[in-house]
C-alpha positions in Angstrom: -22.6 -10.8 -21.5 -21.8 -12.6 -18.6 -18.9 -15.1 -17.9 -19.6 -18.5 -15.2 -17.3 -21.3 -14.2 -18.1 -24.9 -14.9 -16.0 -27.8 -13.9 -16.9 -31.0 -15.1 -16.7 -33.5 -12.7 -14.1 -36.8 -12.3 -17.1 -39.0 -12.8 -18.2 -37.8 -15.9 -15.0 -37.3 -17.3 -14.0 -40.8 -16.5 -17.0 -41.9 -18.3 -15.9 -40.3 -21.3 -18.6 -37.0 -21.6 -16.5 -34.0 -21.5 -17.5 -34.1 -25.4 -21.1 -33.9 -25.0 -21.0 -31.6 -22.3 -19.1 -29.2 -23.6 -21.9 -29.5 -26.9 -24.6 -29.0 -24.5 -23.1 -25.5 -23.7 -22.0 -24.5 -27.3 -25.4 -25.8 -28.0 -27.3 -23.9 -25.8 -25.4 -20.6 -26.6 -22.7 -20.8 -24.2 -18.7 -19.8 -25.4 -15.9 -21.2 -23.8 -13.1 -18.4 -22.9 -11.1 -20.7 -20.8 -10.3 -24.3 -20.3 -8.2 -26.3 -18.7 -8.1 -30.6 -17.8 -6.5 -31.3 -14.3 -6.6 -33.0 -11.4 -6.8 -31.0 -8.3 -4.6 -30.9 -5.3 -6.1 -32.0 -2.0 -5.5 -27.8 -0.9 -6.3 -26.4 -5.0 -9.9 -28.5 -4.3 -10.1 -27.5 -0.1 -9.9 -23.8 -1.2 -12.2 -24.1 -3.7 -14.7 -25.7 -1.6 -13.8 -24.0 1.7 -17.2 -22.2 2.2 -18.1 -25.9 2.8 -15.5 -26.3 5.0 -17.9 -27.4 8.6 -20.4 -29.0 6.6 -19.9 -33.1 7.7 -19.7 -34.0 3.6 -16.6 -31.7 2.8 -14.1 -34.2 3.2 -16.6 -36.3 0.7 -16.6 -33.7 -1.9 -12.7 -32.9 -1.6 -12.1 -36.5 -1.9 -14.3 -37.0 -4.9 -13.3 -34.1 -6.5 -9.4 -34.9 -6.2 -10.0 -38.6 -7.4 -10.3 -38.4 -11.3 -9.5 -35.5 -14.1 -11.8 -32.6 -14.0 -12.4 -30.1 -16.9 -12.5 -26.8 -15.4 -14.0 -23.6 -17.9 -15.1 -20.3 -17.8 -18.3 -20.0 -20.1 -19.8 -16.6 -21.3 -22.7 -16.1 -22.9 -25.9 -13.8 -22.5 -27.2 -14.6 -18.7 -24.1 -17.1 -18.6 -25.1 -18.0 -15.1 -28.6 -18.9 -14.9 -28.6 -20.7 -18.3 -25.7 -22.5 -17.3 -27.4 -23.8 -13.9 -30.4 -24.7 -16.3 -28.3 -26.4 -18.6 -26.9 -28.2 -15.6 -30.3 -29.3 -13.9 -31.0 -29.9 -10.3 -28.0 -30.8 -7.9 -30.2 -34.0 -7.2 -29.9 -36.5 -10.4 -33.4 -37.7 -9.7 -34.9 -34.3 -9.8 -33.3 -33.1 -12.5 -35.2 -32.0 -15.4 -35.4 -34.6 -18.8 -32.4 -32.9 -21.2 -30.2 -31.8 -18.1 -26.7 -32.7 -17.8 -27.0 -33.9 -14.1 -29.9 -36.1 -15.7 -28.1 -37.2 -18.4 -24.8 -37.7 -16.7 -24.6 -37.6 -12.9 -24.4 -40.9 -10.7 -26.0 -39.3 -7.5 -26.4 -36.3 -5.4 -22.3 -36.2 -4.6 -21.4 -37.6 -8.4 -23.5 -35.0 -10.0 -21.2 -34.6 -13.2 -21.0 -30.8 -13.5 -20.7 -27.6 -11.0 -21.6 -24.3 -11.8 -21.3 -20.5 -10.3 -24.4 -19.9 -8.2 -24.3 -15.8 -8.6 -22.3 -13.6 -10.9 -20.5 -12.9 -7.8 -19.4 -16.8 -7.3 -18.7 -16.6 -10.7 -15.8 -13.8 -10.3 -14.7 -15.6 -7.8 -14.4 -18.8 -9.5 -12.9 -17.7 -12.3 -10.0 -16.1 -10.7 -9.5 -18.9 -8.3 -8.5 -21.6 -11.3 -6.8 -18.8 -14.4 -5.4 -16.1 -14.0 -6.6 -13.2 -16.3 -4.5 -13.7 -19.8 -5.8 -17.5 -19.9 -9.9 -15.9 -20.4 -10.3 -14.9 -23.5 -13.6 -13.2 -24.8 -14.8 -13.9 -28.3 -17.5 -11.2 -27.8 
C-alpha cells in the first residue's frame, strides 16, 4: 500500500466537483486517510510550491492557489501514486486522456483542477507538509 497527496484545486472546488472527484478516487480504488477544506496562506502555498520558487509562473500558481478553497487529502491505495496521476490525466487539459479529472474538470494548463505527488518520495513530503501524523489514518 502506498499513501499520495491530492489537493483539489480552487477552480474546481468553486465549480462545485469536490464530490465527483473524490468518487473518481473511491471509484478507482483509492481511500482517503486524510482530508481537510482550506484556503491557503500566501507562505502555507509558497512553501508548498517553493521548488518552483525561480520558475517566472510561481507567483501565478501561489496566487491561484490562495484564491479559492482547496481540498487537500492523503489517498492510499495499492500503487497510490501512479494511479492517482492516471486518475488525474495530463497537467495539459487538452492532452488529457477522455475519463481524466483534468479532462473532465480543469480550465487550462494553470486551472488544472487537481495536483498530485509525483514520486512516493513527494508524496512523504506532501503529506507531512499539510497533517501532522494523528490526522492520517489507514483503513488498511
Amino acid at each position: 500500500m502506498e499513501r499520495t497527496l491530492s489537493i483539489i484545486k480552487p477552480n474546481a472546488t468553486i465549480d462545485n466537483n469536490i464530490g465527483n472527484i473524490i468518487k473518481k478516487f473511491e471509484d478507482e480504488g483509492l481511500r482517503i486517510a486524510a482530508c481537510k477544506l482550506t484556503v491557503l496562506s500566501k507562505e502555507k502555498a509558497e512553501g508548498f510550491y517553493i521548488e518552483h520558487k525561480e520558475r517566472p509562473f510561481f507567483g501565478e500558481l501561489v496566487s491561484f492557489m490562495t484564491s479559492g478553497p482547496v481540498v487537500i487529502m492523503a489517498l492510499e491505495g495499492e500503487n497510490a501514486v501512479d494511479k492517482n496521476r492516471q486518475i488525474m490525466g495530463a497537467t495539459n487539459p487538452a492532452e488529457a486522456a477522455e475519463g481524466t479529472l483534468r479532462k473532465l474538470y480543469a480550465k487550462s494548463i494553470g486551472e488544472n483542477a487537481v495536483h498530485g505527488s509525483d514520486s512516493l518520495q513527494s508524496a512523504e513530503r506532501e503529506i507531512n507538509y499539510f497533517f501532522d501524523k494523528n490526522e492520517v489514518i489507514s483503513r488498511f
